[in-house]
C-alpha positions, 0 to 999 in steps of 0.5 A: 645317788653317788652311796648307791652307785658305789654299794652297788658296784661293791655289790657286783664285784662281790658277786664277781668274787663268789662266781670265779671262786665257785668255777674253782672248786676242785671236784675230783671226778670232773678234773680225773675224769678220763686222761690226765697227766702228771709230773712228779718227785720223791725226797727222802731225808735218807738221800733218796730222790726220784723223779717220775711220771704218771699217766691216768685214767679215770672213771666216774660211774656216778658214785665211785671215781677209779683212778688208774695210775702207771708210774714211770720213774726216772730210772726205768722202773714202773708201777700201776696203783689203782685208787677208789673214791666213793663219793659220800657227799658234797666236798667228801670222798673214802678212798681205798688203794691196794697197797693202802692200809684201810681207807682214808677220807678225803675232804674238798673245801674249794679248791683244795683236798686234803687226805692222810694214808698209810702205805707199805713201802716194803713189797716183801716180807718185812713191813715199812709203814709210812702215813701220806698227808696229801695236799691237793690244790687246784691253781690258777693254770688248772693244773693241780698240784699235790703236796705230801708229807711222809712221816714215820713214827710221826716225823716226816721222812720225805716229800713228794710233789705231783703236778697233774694236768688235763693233756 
């Protein structure tokens, strides 16, 4: 009586354990869906720091999540970066942004995404290619933080967090 009890309290708190990790999946066209928020830096292995904030808003169409992003730095300056996910199934995305070379393919494993880019950081005639290699997890407050590395002839230059939250 006693073995049963027990296998069947193991029982309920695995099934406990696998709802609650179910609730937080991280599924970028519910959490960018409509107004999100974040806060955010940039450090470069140059001295370069900046701080910024971001204001989103998302649109999910059933199949393509269009996340528009106004940057707000620290020292006045702004920015507006569109991003495109088509879905293409369960836990994976292709994303596209203006000032992104090509696509990139975004996978979703529970609560974290993670992707890898390149950028022109040079809006002028001369090229600066940097790869982005994002890190996105979604933790327990329901924000979601995202880490990137930056790298440059594969070594990393720089770093930037992003906590992105519902307002």
């Amino acid at each position: 009586m006693m073995r049963t009890l027990l296998f069947a309290g193991m029982l309920a708190f695995v099934g406990l354990g696998a709802s609650s990790a179910q609730a937080r999946d991280l599924v970028l066209e519910q959490f960018f869906a409509g107004r999100t928020v974040a806060e955010g830096s940039f450090s470069a292995i140059n001295g370069v720091k900046r701080t910024f904030t971001v204001d989103l808003d998302g649109r999910w169409n059933g199949h393509v999540l269009t996340l528009v992003e106004d940057f707000r730095f620290a020292d006045g300056e702004k920015d507006r970066k569109t991003w495109r996910f088509e879905k293409l199934g369960p836990g994976r995305y292709r994303g596209t942004r203006e000032d992104v070379r090509g696509d990139t393919l975004v996978s979703v494993k529970g609560d974290t995404a993670t992707f890898s880019y390149v950028v022109d950081l040079d809006a002028g005639a001369d090229e600066n290619l940097v790869r982005f290699h994002d890190k996105m997890v979604l933790r327990d407050d329901s924000t979601v933080l995202n880490t990137a590395w930056v790298t440059k002839y594969g070594f990393p230059v720089a770093l930037t967090r992003v906590a992105f939250r519902r307002p």
